[in-house]
C-alpha positions, 0 to 999 in steps of 0.5 A, spaced: 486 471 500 481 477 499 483 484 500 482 488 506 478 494 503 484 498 507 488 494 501 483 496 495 483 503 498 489 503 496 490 499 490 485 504 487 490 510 490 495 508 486 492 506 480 490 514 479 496 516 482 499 517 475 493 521 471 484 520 471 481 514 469 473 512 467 471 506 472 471 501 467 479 502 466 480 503 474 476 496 474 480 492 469 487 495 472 485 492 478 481 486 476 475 488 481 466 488 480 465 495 478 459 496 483 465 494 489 468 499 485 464 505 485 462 503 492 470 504 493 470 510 490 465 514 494 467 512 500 474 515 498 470 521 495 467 522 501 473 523 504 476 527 499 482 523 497 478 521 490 474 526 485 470 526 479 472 530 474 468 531 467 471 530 461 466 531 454 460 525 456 466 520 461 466 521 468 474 521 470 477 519 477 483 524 479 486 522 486 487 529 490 493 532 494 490 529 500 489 523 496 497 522 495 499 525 502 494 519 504 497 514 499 505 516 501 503 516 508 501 508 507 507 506 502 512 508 507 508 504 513 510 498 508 517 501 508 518 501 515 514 494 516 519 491 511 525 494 515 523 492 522 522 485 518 529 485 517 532 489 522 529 483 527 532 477 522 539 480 523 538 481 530 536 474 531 543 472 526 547 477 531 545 473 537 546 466 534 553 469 532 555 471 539 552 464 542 556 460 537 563 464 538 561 464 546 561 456 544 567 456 541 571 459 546 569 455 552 571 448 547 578 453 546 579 453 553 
């Protein structure tokens, strides 16, 4: 299945969360077409969660405070998607419990 470009925004947040890195190895880390990549890159520059830095003849990408807030703010999304999941699942297994012992004290009586 492709990736959302929500998802590769994302992708490319995490992979720069740790320190800078030139395209090329933001490209290998993430198995994506360099010119996607760069196309990734701008939009995320634009709205400065991303940012060039100069280092000797490289470009690097750094990920800005905003950039990680934005980044946080995304991860705790999933947090809370994941525990909805499993609060429904229990909910669920709560009710089958209730139906079973209201089953068995009708067979009891």
């Amino acid at each position: 299945m492709r990736k959302s470009r929500l998802q590769s925004y994302e992708d490319i947040l995490e992979v720069l969360v740790n320190n800078p890195l030139v395209i090329d190895h933001i490209a290998y880390e993430l198995d994506m077409n360099c010119t996607i990549l760069r196309q990734h890159l701008d939009f995320l520059m634009k709205n400065n969660l991303v940012e060039e830095r100069g280092s000797d003849k490289r470009t690097l990408y750094a990920i800005t405070e905003k950039g990680v807030s934005v980044l946080k703010t995304l991860n705790f999304h999933k947090y809370l998607g994941k525990i909805s999941n499993k609060i429904r699942v229990i909910d669920e297994a709560l009710e089958i419990i209730r139906k079973l012992e209201k089953s068995e004290q009708r067979e009891e009586n």
